[in-house]
N, C-alpha and C positions, 0 to 999 in steps of 0.2 A: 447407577442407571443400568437398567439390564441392558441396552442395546451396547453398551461399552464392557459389560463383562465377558470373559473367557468362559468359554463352554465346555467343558469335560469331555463333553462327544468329541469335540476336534480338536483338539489340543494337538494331537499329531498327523495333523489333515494334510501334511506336506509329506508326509512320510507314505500315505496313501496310493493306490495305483488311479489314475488317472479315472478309470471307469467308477467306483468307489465313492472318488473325488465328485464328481458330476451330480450321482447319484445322490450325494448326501444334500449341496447346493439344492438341486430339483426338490427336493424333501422340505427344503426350508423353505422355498417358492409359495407350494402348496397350501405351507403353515401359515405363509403372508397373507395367501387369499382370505384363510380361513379365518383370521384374525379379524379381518374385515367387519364379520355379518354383525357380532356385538354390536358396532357403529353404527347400523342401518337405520335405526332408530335417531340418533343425534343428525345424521347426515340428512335425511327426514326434515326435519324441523328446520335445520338450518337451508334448504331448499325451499323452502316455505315461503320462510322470513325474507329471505335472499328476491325470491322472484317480486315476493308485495316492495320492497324499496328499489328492484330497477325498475320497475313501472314507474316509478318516479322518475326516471330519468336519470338514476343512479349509476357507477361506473363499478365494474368486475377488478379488486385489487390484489395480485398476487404478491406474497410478502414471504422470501425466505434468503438461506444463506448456501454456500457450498451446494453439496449435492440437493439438498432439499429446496433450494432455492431455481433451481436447474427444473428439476422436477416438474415444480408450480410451474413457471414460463411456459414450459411445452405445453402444458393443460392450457393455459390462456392465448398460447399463440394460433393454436389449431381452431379458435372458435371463429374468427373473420374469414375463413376460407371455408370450414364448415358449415357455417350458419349463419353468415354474413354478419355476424357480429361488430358494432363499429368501432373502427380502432380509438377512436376516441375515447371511448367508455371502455377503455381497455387499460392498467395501468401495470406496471412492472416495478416492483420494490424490492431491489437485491441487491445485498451487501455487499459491497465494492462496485456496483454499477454494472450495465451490461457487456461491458467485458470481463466480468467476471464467469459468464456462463459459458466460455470457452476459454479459458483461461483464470486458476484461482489467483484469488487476491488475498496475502497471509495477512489476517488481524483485521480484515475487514470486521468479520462475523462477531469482533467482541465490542464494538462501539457501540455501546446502547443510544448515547445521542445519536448519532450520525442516522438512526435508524427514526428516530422523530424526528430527526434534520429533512428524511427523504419525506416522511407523511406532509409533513407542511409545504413542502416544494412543490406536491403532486396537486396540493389544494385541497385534501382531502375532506367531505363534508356529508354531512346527515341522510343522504340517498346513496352512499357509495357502500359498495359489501367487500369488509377487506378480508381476507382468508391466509392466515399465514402456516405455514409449515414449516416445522421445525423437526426429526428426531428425538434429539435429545429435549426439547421443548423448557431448554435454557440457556438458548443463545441469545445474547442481550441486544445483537443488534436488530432481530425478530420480535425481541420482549419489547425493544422500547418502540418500534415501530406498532406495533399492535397497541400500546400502550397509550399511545399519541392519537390512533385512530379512535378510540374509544372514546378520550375525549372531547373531540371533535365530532362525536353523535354518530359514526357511523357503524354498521350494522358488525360485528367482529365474529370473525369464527377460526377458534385454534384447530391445529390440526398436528399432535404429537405420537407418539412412543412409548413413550414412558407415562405411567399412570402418575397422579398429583404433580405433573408436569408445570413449571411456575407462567409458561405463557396460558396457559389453562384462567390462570386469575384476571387474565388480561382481556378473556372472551367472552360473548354473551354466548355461544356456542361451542362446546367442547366437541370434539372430533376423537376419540382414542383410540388408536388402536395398537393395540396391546401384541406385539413379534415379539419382544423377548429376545434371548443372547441371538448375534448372530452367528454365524458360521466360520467368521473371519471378524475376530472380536472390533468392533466400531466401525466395519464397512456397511455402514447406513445406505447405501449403495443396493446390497445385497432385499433382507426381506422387508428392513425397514420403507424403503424405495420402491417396493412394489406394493405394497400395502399403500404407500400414500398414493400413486398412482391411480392404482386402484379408485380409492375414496375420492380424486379428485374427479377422475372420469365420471364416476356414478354424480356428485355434486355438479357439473357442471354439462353434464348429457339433460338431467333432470329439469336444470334450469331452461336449457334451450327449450325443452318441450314444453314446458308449463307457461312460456314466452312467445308459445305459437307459432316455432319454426321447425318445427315437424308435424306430418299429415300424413295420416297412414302409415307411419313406420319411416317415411318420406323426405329427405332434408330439403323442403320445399325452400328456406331461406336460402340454398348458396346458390352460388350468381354464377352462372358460364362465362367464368376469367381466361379459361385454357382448355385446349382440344381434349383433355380428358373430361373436365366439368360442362363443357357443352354436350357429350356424347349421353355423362351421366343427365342431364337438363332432361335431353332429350327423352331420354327412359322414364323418366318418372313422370314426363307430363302425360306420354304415352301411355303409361299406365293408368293416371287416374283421369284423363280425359276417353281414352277405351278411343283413341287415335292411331293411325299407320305413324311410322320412323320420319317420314319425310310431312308429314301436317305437324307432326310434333315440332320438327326441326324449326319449320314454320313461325311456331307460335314462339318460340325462342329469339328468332328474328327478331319480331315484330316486338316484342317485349324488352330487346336491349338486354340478353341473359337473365332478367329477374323471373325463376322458374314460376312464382305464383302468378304473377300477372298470366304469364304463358298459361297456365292452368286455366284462369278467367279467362281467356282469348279461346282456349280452345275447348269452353262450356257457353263460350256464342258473348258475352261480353265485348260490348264496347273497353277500349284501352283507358280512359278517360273515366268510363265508369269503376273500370277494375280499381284503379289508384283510388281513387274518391274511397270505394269498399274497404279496403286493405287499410288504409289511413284511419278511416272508423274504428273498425276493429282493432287497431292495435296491431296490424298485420299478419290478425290469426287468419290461417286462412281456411280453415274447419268454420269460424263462426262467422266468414264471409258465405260460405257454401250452406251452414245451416237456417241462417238468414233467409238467403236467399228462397231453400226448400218450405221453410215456413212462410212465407208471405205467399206461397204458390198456394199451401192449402188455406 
């Protein structure tokens, strides 16, 4: 596996003067990014598929181990404060259990049951999109959780390192991307880690908006929980109602922090009617507003 080979460039990367040092890391950074764009295309599809089965009511399933597993969480923990995403339809599957993601757990990462032990516990089923990531994309407790998902009908997408990667056989969706040695041979940490990051941000930015919680660039789904997310509420209703700070503030109020309603409140909506719209639609709120402009002509 190249992500666990020695790289000739650095073999003596400790002997380096610190400036050097930095330099050569940053270099490998950039290389991660770049590894990225081949994927655009798989990540693509798997966005696709991903949004038609949570319209079903399907749950978002993060599945990995060690660092990789760390990685995935942070992507799936940022979407209920982002995009109001509900924690319900939110699941976490990581090798040694959530204490693992500050603290490792040795030998977790090789139990391939233990990793169908988690899928079955979680209930996992035919509208759920499990997404695992792995590096190396031969860790068994990753292989057999994916493996367990699969057959349980739900929608699977790997996401590795290494090319013919064997959770790859466990996917309906392959993810690759291709970093190569790193810099500090096996610190998957390094370009491996940012590449996945990468892919997951893109995969799961994607999904929110195709899910109609973003408007205009707008994260019209998250909710004014705290003094900085009400300030932000504020801004955006302002903006796309063409409102002063203090009528925005307003419509936040009245809305209980849910920005879109606020939006419908302050285009002259009834509160009652707003709900009613947004529950139609699916809570897009472009095709509560397009609606609306079409019935006008």
């Amino acid at each position: 596996m190249l992500t666990e080979r020695i790289s000739p460039r650095f073999v003596d990367i400790d002997s380096w003067s610190t400036n050097d040092m930095i330099e050569a890391m940053y270099d490998g950074q950039l290389a991660a990014c770049a590894a990225v764009r081949p994927a655009l295309p798989a990540i693509n599809a798997a966005v696709d598929n991903a949004v038609l089965a949570l319209k079903r009511g399907g749950r978002l399933v993060y599945v990995g181990a060690g660092t990789s597993g760390r990685i995935a969480i942070q992507d799936g923990a940022e979407l209920p404060p982002t995009y109001d995403w509900p924690s319900d339809r939110l699941v976490f599957v990581m090798a040694g259990g959530m204490q693992a993601v500050l603290q490792s757990v040795e030998g977790a990462e090789d139990d391939e049951a233990k990793g169908a032990e988690a899928i079955a516990d979680a209930e996992i089923s035919q509208n759920d999109v499990v997404i695992a990531v792995a590096a190396s994309g031969t860790t068994p407790f990753t292989i057999g959780a994916l493996r367990s998902a699969g057959a349980r009908g739900a929608l699977t997408i790997a996401v590795a390192n290494n090319r013919g990667a064997p959770l790859f056989e466990m996917a309906l969706h392959h993810i690759l991307i291709e970093t190569g040695t790193e810099v500090l041979a096996g610190s998957t940490r390094m370009q491996a880690g940012t590449a996945q990051k990468i892919v997951l941000n893109l995969f799961s930015t994607a999904v929110m908006v195709r899910l109609g919680r973003v408007y205009r660039g707008l994260m019209v789904s998250m909710r004014a929980s705290n003094a900085k997310l009400l300030r932000r509420a504020e801004v955006i209703i302002s903006q796309i109602v063409g409102c002063g700070k203090n009528e925005a503030a307003k419509f936040v109020e009245l809305a209980d922090g849910d920005v879109k309603i606020g939006v419908l409140l302050g285009l002259g909506w009834e509160k009652t009617d707003a709900v009613e719209a947004l529950l139609k639609h699916e809570g897009n709120l472009r095709a509560v507003i397009d609606g609306l402009a079409h019935d006008r002509t």
